[in-house]
N, C-alpha and C positions, 0 to 999 in steps of 0.2 A: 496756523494762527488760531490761538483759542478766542470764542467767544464767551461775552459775560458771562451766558445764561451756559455755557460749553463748561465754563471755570465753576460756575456756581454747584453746577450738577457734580461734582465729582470731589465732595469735602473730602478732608483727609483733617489726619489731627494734626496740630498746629502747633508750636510753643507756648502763644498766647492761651491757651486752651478754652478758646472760643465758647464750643460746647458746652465746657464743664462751668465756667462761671458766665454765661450769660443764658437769659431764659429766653423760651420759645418768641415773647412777643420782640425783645430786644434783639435776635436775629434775624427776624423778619425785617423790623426797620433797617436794618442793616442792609439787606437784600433789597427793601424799595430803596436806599439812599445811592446804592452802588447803580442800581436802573437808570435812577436821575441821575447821575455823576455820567453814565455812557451816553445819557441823552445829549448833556451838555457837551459832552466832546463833540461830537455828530453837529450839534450847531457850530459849533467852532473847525468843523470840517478836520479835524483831528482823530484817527484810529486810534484806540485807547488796545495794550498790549499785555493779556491777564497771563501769560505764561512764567511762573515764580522764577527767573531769573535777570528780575530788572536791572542790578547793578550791570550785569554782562548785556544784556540790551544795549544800555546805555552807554556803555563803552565802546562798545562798538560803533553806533551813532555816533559818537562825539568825535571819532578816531577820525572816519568818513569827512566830516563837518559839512554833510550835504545840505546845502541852502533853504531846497525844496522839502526838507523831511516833513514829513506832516502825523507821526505817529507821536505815545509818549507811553513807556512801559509803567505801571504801578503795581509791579506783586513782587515782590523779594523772597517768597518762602509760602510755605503748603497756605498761610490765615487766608479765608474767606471774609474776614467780621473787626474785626479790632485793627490790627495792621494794613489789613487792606485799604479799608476805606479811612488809614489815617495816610495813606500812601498816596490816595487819590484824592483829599483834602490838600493835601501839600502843593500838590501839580497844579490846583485849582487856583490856588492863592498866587502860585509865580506866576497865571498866567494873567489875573486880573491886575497884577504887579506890574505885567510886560507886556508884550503884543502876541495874543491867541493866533493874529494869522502868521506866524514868521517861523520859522522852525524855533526849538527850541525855547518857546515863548520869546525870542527875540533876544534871547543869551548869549554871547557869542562861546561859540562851540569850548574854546581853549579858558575858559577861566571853570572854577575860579583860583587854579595852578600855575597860569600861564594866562601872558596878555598877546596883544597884536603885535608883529616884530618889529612895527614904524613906532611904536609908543616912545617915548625916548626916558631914556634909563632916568632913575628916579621919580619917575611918575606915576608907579606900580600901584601904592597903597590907594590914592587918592582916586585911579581908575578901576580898581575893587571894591570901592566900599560902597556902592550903588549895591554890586549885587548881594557882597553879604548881610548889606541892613533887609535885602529882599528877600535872602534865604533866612534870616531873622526872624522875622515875617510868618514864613511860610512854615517853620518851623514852630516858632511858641506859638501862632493862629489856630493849628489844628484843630483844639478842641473848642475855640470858640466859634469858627466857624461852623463846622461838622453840628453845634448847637445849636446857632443861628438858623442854618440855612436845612437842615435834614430833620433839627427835634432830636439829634439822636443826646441821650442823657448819660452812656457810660462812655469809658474812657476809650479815646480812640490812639493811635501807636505811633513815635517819629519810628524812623531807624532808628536811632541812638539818641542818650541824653544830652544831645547838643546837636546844634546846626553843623554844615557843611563849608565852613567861610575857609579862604584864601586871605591869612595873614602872612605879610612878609617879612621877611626877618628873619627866616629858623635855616635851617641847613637840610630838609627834603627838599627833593626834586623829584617831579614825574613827567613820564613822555606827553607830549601835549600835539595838536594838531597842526599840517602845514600852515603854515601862515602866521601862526604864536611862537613866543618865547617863552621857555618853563623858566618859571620865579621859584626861588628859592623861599620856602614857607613853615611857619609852625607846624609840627604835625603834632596832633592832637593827642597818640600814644606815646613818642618821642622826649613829649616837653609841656605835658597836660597841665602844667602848673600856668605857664603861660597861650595855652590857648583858650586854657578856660575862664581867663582872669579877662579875656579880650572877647569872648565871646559873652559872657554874660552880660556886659556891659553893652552888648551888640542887643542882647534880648530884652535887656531893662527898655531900652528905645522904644525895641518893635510893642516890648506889653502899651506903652505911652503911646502909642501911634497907633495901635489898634483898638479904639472906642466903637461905643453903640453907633454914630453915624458912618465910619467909613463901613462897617459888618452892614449896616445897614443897604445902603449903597452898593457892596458885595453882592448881597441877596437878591437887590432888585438887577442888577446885570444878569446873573445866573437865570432867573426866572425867565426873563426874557430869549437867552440864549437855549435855556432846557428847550421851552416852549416849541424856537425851530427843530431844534432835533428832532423833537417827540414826531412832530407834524413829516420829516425825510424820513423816519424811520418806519421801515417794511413789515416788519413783522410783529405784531404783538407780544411783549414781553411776558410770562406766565405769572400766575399770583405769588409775590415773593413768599408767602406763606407755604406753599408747597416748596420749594425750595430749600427753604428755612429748616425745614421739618428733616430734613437728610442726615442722618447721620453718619460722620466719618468713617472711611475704613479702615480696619484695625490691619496696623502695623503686620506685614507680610514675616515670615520667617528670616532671621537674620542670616 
């Protein structure tokens, strides 16, 4: 299990290409912001999981749907800087959305593909749209947060140009965990006409729902939260300055 400063120490080149368009100072911040992003896990008694294969992480988790989990994977690929820490803005937001102390932020494992098997049929949409207004949320927040609460001023990364919602209606189906039933759903590649048309409409919201007071409000939970952390945490974290300053390793021999 890698640690931040384990992940940090070993840049590699990235897609985003980190290095080549952001400067020294803006990596830096980057590097304190991901510090405080582990601190706040640590208050919230969550393992934070930098090894680049979070969608597989997270499948695997979810397959499980163990109760108790208390970890949350954010790195999808080699970024240290841009994706990274829009990967860990994301997790931030579902959790001030949900409950920090519950696995999962409090999501039940099987959505947003699949609901609970006692639901009764026809109640599908109206029991998903909590979470995809929160994945809305979490998704068009990034960079207002990441602004608010870190200072950081360039652009930070979803996965993809759109959120992760569970609309039903379409004709995919995926495996889901015991105790859910897979719903039949838009898939975003399948029928992009139509999930795009439902999800931006999902994002218009979340922009209207996230103003100066709730970001506000955001900030002072987190603050509060880093603080514990910082105060459990063992070891002193290095100057992200040095960190910052690494440059990636060049691609090995194909």
């Amino acid at each position: 299990m890698l640690t931040l400063v384990e992940a940090l120490s070993a840049p590699a080149a990235c897609p985003c290409r980190c290095h080549e368009t952001l400067s020294l100072a803006e990596r830096t911040k980057g590097v304190a912001a991901m510090m405080r992003f582990d601190d706040i896990m640590r208050g919230w008694g969550v393992t934070p999981l930098y090894e680049p294969n979070a969608p597989e992480l997270f499948l695997e988790a979810k397959m499980r749907a163990d109760p108790d989990y208390r970890m949350v994977a954010v790195r999808d690929h080699a970024c240290l800087y841009a994706r990274l820490l829009g990967f860990a803005v994301h997790e931030l937001i579902h959790a001030l959305l949900g409950d920090p102390d519950a696995a999962n932020w409090g999501v039940p494992w099987g959505l947003p593909y699949g609901v609970p098997e006692d639901l009764p049929v026809g109640e599908e949409a109206s029991y998903l749209f909590p979470f995809n207004l929160a994945e809305a949320c979490a998704w068009y927040g990034v960079g207002a947060l990441a602004h608010a609460y870190f200072d950081v001023d360039w652009p930070v990364l979803t996965a993809r140009d759109v959120g992760t919602y569970g609309f039903v209606g379409g004709r995919a189906v995926v495996a889901v965990p015991p105790g859910f039933r897979a719903v039949p759903h838009i898939d975003r590649q399948h029928d992009a006409t139509a999930y795009y048309t439902r999800a931006r409409k999902l994002e218009a919201r979340a922009r209207d729902y996230l103003d100066d007071g709730v970001l506000r409000d955001w900030c002072r939970e987190l603050t509060e939260v880093e603080a514990q952390g910082r105060a459990r945490r063992d070891t002193p974290f290095p100057d992200p300055a040095d960190l910052a300053t690494l440059e990636p390793e060049p691609p090995g021999p194909s």
